[in-house]
C-alpha positions, 0 to 999 in steps of 0.5 A: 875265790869265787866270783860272788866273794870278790864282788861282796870284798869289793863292796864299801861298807856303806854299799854292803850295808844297803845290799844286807838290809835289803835282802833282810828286809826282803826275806822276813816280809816277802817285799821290795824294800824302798830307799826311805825304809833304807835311811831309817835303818842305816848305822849312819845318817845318810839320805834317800837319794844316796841309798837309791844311788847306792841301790843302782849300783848294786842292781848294775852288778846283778845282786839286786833287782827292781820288780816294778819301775816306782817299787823297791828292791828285792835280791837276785838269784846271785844276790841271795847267793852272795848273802848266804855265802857272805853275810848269812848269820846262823842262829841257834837253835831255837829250843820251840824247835828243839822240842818238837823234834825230840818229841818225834823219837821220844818213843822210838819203839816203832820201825825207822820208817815210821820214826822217819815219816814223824821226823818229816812232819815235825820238819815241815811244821818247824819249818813252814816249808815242805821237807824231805827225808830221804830213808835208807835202804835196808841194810841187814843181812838177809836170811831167805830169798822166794820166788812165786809165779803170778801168771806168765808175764808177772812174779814175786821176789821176796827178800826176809832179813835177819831182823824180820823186815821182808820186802818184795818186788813184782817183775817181768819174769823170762818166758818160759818159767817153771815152778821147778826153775823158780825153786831151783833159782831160790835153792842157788841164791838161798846156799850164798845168801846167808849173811850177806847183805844185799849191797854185799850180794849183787857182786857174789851173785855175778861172780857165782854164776859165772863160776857155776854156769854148768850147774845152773839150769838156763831158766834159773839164771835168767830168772835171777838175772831178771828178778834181781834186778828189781834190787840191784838196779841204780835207777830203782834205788831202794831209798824211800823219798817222804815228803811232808807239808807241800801245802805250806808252799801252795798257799792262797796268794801264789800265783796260778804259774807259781802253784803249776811249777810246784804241783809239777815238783811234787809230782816228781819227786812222788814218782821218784824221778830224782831221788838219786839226784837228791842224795847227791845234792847231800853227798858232794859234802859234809854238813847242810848246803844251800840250793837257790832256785836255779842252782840244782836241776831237781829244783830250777823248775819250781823257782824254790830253795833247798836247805838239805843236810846228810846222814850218816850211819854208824860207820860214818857213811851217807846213807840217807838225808833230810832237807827242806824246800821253800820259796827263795825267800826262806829264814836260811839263818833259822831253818839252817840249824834246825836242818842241821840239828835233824840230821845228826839227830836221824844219824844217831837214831839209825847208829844206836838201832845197828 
């Protein structure tokens, strides 16, 4: 038991009462809710001066917080939290939202990159908020592997995969570069590659290498070495992070610091500084999880929440995620489901196309 579930099983129900209205009232308007609106809402009759006792208790152990001295209350950081752990009340799924999600892969003739990047739209234009998709790396076999010189400190590396997707990467290759050791280096990869996927290649590349190291000329294996990199590397994932709907968060009333924190949260994740870190908010469990300001590194700066849920491919495997970011003050019991209810739509989508 954590230590928020002990203080919220600690509440007395008039205490929980006064804590659950006020942060409802404060996540649908955005402001302070007062004691006089409090006693107008209570399931018992109680008076003002009894909600505000109340309200001081709850502000003495950090779930509540008052923003101006003659001003309501407004939840912390750790009271959002125990409410969404506590007192959250998930709703269905509204069929608005259903609808404008289907409509996204209602024809899916075209590539899952694109299917994606509508998903991502339809997410944040549900939402209101901006969304994440976090696209997985290509997974088929590949049928052939080209190196091509682009000057002496420049080179191309092409990947063609047995669906037809090519991708290619420009790199530094070693000095010294032939067009005899860029055929060579093609010829070695190309008698492995057939089949193999590129997850399933980095691991037989080493291994071949180290076992035909005399039969390899020295530029060759350096320009594998470097070329393939540009793949195997953890720090250059091939994940492709969308991100839709970052005007939603940057609206008129936000104030000058509050529109720089987010301007600099988008500008990281653009330059993919932390899609890694993203995909592991996902992967530490199954289903949709709730960050709230603070909570995870990727976000603390911006002061925003993220609802995020995995993936999952056919296999049952993460390999990608959805979520969505908005202020603290997000529906979490509407954008929980929609969240959720995208996920294993994308899940399924990428099961039926492998």
């Amino acid at each position: 038991m954590n230590d928020t579930t002990k203080i919220l099983d600690d509440l007395n129900d008039r205490s929980r009462e006064v804590f659950r209205r006020v942060v409802e009232g404060y996540l649908s308007s955005g402001e302070p809710v007062g004691s006089r609106t409090l006693t107008r809402l209570m399931s018992e009759k109680v008076s003002a001066a009894t909600v505000r006792n109340v309200m001081q208790d709850l502000e003495f152990l950090g779930l509540l917080g008052s923003p101006h001295i003659s001003a309501g209350r407004v939840p912390t950081q750790q009271g959002l939290r125990m409410f969404v752990d506590g007192l959250l009340e998930v709703g269905d799924l509204q069929s608005a939202d259903r609808a404008m999600i289907d409509a996204t892969v209602r024809d899916d003739a075209g590539d899952v990159g694109g299917i994606l990047d509508r998903i991502g739209s339809a997410l944040s234009g549900a939402t209101q908020g901006a969304s994440l998709v976090l696209t997985p790396k290509h997974e088929a076999p590949i049928k052939h592997i080209e190196f091509v010189g682009l000057g002496h400190d420049r080179a191309l590396v092409v990947l063609v995969f047995a669906d037809g997707h090519v991708e290619n990467r420009i790199f530094v290759p070693p000095p010294g570069q032939t067009p005899s050791s860029m055929r060579e280096a093609a010829n070695f990869l190309n008698a492995i590659v057939e089949g193999r996927t590129l997850s399933e290649l980095s691991k037989v590349i080493k291994e071949q290498i180290a076992a035909r190291r005399q039969e390899i000329d020295t530029l060759a294996r350096e320009l594998i070495d470097s070329g393939w990199a540009e793949w195997d590397d953890q720090g250059s994932r091939q994940e492709r992070l969308i991100v839709r709907g970052r005007a939603n968060l940057l609206g008129e009333d936000a104030a000058d610091e509050d529109l720089e924190r987010i301007r600099n949260l988008f500008d990281d994740l653009e330059r993919k500084r932390d899609i890694a870190e993203f995909l592991d908010l996902a992967e530490d469990g199954e289903g949709v999880r709730i960050f709230i300001g603070s909570e995870n590194k990727l976000f603390s700066l911006s002061g925003s929440s993220l609802v995020v849920s995995p993936y999952m491919n056919a296999d049952r495997k993460i390999i990608g995620a959805v979520g969505v970011i908005g202020p603290t003050r997000l529906n979490y019991g509407r954008i929980v489901p929609i969240v959720d209810y995208t996920a294993q739509l994308v899940g399924r989508m990428i099961a039926d196309r492998t």
